[in-house]
C-alpha positions in Angstrom: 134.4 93.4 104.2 131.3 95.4 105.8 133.2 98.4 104.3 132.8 97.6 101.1 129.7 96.5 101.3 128.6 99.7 102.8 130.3 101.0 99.8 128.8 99.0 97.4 124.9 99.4 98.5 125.8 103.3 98.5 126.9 103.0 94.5 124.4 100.7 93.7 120.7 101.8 92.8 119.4 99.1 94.0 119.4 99.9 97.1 118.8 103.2 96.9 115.8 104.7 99.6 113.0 104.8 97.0 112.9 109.0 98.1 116.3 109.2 96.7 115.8 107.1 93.7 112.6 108.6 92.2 114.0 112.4 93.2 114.7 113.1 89.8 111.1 112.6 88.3 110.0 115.3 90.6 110.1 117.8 87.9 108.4 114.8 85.6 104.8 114.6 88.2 104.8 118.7 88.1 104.5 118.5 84.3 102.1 115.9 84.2 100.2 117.5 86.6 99.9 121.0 85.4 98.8 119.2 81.7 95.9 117.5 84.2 95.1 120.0 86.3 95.4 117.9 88.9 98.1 117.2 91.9 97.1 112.9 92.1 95.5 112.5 88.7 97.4 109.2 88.8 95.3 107.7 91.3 92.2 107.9 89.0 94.3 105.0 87.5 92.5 102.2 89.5 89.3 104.3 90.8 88.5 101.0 93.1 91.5 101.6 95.3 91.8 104.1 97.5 94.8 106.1 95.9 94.3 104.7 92.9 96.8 101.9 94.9 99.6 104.3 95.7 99.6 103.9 99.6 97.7 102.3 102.0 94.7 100.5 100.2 93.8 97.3 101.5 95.7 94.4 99.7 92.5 92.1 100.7 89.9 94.0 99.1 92.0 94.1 95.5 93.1 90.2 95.5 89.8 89.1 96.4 88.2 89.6 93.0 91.1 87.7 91.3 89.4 83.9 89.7 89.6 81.4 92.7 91.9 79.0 90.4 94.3 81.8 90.1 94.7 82.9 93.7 96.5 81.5 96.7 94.1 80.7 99.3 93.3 83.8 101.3 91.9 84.7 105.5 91.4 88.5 105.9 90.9 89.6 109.6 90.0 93.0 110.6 91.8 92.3 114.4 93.8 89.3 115.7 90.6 86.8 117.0 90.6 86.1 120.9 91.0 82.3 120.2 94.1 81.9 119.5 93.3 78.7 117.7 91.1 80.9 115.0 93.2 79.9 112.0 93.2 76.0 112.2 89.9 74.7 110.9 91.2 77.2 107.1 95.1 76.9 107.3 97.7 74.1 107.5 101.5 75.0 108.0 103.6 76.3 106.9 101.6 80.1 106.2 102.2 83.5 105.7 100.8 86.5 107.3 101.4 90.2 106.1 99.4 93.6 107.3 96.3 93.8 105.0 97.7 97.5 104.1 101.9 97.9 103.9 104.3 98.0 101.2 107.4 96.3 100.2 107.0 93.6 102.3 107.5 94.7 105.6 106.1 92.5 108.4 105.4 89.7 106.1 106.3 86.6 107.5 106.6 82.9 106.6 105.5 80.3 109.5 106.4 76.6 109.6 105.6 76.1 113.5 102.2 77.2 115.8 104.4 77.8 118.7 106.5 80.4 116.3 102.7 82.0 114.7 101.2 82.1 118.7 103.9 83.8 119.6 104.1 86.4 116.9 100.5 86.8 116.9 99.9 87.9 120.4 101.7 91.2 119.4 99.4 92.3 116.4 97.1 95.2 116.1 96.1 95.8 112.7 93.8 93.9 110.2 96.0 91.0 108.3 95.7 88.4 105.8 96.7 84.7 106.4 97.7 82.9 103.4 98.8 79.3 102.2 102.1 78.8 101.3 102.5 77.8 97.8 106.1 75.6 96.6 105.8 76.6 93.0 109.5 76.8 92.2 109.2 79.9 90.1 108.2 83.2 91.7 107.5 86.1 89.1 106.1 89.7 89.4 104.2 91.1 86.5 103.5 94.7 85.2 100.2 94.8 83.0 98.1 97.7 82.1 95.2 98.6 79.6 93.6 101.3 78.2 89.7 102.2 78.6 89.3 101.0 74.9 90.9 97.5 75.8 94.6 98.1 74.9 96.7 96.2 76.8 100.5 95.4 77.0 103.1 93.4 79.7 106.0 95.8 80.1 107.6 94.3 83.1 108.5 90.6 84.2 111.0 90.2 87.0 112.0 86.5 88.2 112.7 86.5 92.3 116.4 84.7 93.5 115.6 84.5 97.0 118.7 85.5 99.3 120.8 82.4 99.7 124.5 81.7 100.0 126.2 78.2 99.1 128.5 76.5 101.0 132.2 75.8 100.0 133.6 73.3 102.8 135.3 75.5 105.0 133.6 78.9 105.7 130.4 78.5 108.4 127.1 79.6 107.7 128.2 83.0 109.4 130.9 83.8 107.4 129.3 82.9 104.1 126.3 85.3 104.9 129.0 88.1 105.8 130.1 87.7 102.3 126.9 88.4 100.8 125.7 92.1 100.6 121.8 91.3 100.5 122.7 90.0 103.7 124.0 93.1 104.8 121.4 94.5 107.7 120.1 91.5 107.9 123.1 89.6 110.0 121.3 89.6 113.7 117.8 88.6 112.3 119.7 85.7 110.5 121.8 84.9 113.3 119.3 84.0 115.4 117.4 82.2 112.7 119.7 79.4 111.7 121.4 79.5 115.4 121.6 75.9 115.2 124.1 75.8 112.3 125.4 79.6 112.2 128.6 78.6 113.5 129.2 75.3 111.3 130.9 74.8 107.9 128.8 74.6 105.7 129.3 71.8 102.5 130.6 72.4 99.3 127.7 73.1 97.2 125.1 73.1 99.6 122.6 76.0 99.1 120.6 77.1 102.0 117.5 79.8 101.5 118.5 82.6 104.1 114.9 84.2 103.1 112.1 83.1 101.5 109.9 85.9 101.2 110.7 87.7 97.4 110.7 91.3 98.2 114.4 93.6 97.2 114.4 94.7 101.1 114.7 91.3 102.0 117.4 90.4 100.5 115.7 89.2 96.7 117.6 89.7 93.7 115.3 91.1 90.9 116.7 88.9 87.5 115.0 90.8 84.1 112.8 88.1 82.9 111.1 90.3 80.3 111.8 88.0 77.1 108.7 86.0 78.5 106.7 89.2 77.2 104.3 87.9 74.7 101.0 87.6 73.2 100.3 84.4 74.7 101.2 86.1 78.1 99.3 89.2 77.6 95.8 86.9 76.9 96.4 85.2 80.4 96.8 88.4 81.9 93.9 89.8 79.9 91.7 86.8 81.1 92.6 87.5 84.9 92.4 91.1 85.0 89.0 91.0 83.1 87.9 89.9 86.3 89.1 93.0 88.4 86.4 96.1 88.6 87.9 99.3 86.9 91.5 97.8 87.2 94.2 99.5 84.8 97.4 99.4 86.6 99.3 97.1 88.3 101.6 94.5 89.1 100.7 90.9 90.0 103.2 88.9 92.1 103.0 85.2 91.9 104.6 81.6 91.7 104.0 79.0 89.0 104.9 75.5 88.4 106.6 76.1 84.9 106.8 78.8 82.2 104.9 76.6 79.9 102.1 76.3 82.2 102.2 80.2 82.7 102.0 80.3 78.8 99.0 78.3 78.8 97.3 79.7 82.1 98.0 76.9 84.2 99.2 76.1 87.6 99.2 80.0 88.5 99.1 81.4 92.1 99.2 84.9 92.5 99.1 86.1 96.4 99.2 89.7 95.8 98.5 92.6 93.0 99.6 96.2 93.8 98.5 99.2 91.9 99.7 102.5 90.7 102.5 102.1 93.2 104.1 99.1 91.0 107.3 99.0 90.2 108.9 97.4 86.6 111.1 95.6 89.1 113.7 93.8 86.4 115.0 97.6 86.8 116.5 96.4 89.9 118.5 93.6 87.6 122.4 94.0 88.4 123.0 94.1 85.3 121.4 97.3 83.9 122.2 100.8 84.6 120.6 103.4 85.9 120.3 105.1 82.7 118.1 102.2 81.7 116.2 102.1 85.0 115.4 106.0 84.5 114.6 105.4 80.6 111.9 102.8 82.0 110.4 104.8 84.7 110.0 107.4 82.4 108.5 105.1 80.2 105.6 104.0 82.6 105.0 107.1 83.8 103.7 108.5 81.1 102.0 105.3 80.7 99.9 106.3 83.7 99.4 110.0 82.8 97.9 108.9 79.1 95.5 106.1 80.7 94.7 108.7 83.7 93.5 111.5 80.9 91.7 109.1 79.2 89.7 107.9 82.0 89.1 111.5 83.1 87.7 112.0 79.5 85.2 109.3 80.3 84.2 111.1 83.6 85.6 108.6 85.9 86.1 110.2 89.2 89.5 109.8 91.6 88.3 107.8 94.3 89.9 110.2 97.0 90.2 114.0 97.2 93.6 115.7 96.9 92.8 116.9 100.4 92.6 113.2 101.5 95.6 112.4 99.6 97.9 114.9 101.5 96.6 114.1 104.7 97.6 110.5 104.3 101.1 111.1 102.7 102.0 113.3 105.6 100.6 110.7 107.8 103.1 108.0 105.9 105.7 109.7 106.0 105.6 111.2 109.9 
């Protein structure tokens, strides 16, 4: 069974290493730059983020011009306080912490229990964000972008399954999670998790959340929810963005109550918004190909090189060097 798997992850793009997946728009970022004159003129994109948001910008200093009735409730902390009790006169459990700059989730966390947070704490050494934990049922990520002259357009909405296996009646916990290949890498971690029931049979029907954190590397399935693309959508998105200083590219990931309060602006909590980095993550849908993922990409990429030249026109400046640039990409990927 972990053969195939193993198999399985190797055919699928999905979960590909994003080095290996984007290799063949190499050619793609030479052309682009050589019509722009410019190695990173995609990080003139979103001039307030350092990199335009490509790597490590702080994920604190974009969400925190987002409206207060659209945003999750949100602690930034340069270093982890001496008291130990710091975060209980702001935050109820359950919580999540992530690093104020990272990517693709890693090192975010959900916490139900202040013995599990103290303990975890303790070992952090970088600036964070603490946020409340919000039950809306659905949890969406959403591509906008506009133009300088106002043009704006949704090209991406991608719904979040989070990793979860259902019982039958006879296989335990253990064996249901072998079965699953989002589970894959992820079988020690969960192990010691759900060690109370690991071992025990698990009942027909039963659905149990392995994961509740919606990012692909933890185990989320990406579901192509772009038929919710719409004018109606594109004014909300208009509204909140409105709000964000020189922002042009992005994707916003949040939870809502229902679609019909999303329609109408309501009930939204968004916890994070990335930049040029974003991904149109229904790609990652099972049921596309990779011709369609690489017909997208392409798509959005020269999205970003038609915005970037037009801001250039206006005279808007990159926000970091290309010398700067290098120097952190080498440091990313050391």
């Amino acid at each position: 069974m972990r053969f195939r798997q193993k198999v399985k992850r190797i055919i699928l793009y999905e979960f590909w290493p994003p080095y290996l997946f984007y290799l063949p728009f190499l050619p793609v970022w030479i052309i682009y730059s050589i019509r722009s004159v410019d190695l990173i003129y995609f990080t003139r994109i979103n001039p307030k983020m350092k990199f335009g948001g490509f790597m490590q910008y702080s994920k604190y200093e974009i969400i925190k011009s987002i409206p207060e009735k659209y945003l999750v409730k949100s602690y930034f902390y340069s270093e982890k306080p001496k008291d130990n009790c710091f975060y209980k006169d702001t935050l109820t459990f359950p919580f999540i912490y992530k690093p104020d700059i990272g990517e693709r989730g890693k090192e975010v966390n959900l916490f139900r229990t202040e013995g599990d947070f103290d303990q975890f704490i303790n070992n952090v050494d970088c600036s964070f964000i603490l946020q409340e934990y919000c039950d809306y049922p659905i949890e969406l990520g959403v591509l906008y972008h506009r133009f300088p002259n106002g043009e704006s357009q949704i090209t991406s909405v991608v719904k979040k399954t989070f990793l979860h296996v259902t019982g039958n009646g006879s296989s335990t916990l253990e064996e249901l999670a072998k079965e699953e290949i989002r589970a894959y890498n992820k079988l020690d971690f969960l192990a010691k998790k759900f060690s109370a029931k690991w071992n025990q049979a698990i009942p027909a029907g039963e659905i149990i959340v392995l994961e509740e954190i919606g990012n692909h590397c933890r185990g989320t399935t990406f579901i192509d929810a772009c038929e919710l693309i719409s004018p109606e959508l594109t004014a909300v998105f208009d509204e909140i963005a409105k709000n964000i200083p020189d922002f042009y590219y992005g994707r916003f990931d949040l939870k809502v109550k229902s679609i019909e309060d999303l329609l109408q602006g309501k009930n939204i909590k968004i916890f994070e918004l990335n930049g040029v980095n974003s991904e149109a993550a229904h790609i990652y849908d099972p049921k596309h190909n990779i011709f369609y993922a690489y017909k997208k990409i392409s798509k959005e990429l020269k999205t970003v090189f038609e915005i970037s030249c037009e801001l250039k026109a206006l005279g808007v400046e990159k926000p970091n060097t290309t010398i700067e640039f290098l120097k952190a990409l080498r440091k990313q990927l050391s």
